[in-house]
C-alpha positions in Angstrom: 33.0 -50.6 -13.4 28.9 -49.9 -13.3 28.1 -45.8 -12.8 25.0 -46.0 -10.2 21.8 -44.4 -11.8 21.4 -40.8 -11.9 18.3 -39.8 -9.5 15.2 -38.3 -11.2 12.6 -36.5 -9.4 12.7 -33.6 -6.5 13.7 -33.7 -3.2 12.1 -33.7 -0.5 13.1 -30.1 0.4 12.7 -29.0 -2.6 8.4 -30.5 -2.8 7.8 -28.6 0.6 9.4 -25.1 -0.5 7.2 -25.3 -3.9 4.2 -26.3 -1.5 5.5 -23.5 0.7 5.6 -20.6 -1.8 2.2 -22.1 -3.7 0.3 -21.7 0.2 1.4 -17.9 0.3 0.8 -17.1 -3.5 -2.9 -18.6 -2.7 -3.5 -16.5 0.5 -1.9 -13.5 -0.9 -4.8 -14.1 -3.4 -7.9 -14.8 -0.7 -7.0 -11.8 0.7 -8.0 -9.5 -2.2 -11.0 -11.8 -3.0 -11.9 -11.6 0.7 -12.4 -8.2 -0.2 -13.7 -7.2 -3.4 -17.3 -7.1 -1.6 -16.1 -4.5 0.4 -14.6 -2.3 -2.3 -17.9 -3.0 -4.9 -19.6 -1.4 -2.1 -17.5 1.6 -1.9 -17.6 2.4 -5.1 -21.5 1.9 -5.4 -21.8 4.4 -3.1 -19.3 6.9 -4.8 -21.3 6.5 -7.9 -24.3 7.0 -6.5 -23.2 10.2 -4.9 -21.6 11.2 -8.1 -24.8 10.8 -9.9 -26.9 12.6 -7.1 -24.7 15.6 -7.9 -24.3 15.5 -11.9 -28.6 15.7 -11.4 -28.7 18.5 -8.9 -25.9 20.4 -11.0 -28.4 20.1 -14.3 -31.5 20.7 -13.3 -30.5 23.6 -11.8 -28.8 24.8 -15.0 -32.2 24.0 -16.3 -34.0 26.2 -13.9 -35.8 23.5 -12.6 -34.4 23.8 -9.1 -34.2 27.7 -7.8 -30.9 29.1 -8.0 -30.3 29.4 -3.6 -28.0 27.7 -1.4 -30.0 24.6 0.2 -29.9 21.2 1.1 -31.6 18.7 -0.8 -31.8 14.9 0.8 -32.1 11.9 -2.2 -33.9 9.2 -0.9 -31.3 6.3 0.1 -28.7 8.6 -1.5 -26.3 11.3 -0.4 -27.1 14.4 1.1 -26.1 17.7 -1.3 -25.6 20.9 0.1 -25.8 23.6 -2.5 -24.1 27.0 -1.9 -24.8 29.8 -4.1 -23.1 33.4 -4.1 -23.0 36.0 -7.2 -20.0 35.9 -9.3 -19.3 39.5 -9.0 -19.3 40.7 -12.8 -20.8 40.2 -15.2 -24.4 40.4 -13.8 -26.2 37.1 -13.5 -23.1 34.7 -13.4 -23.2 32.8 -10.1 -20.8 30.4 -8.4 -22.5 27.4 -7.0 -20.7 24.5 -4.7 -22.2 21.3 -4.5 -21.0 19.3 -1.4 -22.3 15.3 -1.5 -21.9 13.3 1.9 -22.8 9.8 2.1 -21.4 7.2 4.6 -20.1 3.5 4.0 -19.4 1.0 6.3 -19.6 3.4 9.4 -17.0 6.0 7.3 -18.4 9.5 6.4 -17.0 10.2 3.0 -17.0 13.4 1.1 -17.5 14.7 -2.8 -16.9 18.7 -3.5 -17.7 20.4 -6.9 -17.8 23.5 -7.8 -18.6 25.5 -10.9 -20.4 29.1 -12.3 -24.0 29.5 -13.6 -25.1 32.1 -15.9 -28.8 33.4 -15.4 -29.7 36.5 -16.9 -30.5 39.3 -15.0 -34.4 40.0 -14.3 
């Protein structure tokens, strides 16, 4: 007596789950390419403020801006508001607060720092 032929190949079912699952895998995947634009953007704009503020920060340690709270608008950057208050002791050390706002995509986003100064005394 003749054994029929073993089948080779994939069902039917199992060619449209394998179609199935590779369709989701590929719009999982559109989905984050869809939008990478968006978050390069983002971050730009967070670098940009983080720059604005790591500029204001030295050149005041230089001395090249005066030591007083004030706002300071970068063209097509942030704005920085810088707040200035004595330390306390010893004489000359200050605590300065650098605030960055900047907006993307319609979103008002925010960037604090804060650290001490020393000038001497006059």
């Amino acid at each position: 007596m003749r054994h029929p032929p073993a089948q080779s190949g994939f069902t039917l079912i199992e060619a449209l789950l394998a179609a199935t699952l590779l369709t989701l895998a590929l719009l999982l995947g559109m989905g984050l390419v869809l939008q990478q634009p968006r978050i390069v953007h983002r971050l730009d704009a967070q670098r940009r403020a983080l720059e604005t503020m790591e500029t204001t920060l030295e050149l005041l340690r230089a001395g090249a801006l005066p030591l007083q709270s004030q706002r300071i608008d970068a063209p097509g950057g942030p704005e920085v508001w810088i707040a200035v208050e004595p330390a306390g002791y010893p004489p000359g050390l200050w605590d300065v607060s650098l605030r960055a706002l900047w907006s993307v995509d319609g979103h008002l986003k925010e960037r604090r720092l804060e650290t001490m100064i020393w000038r001497p005394p006059p």
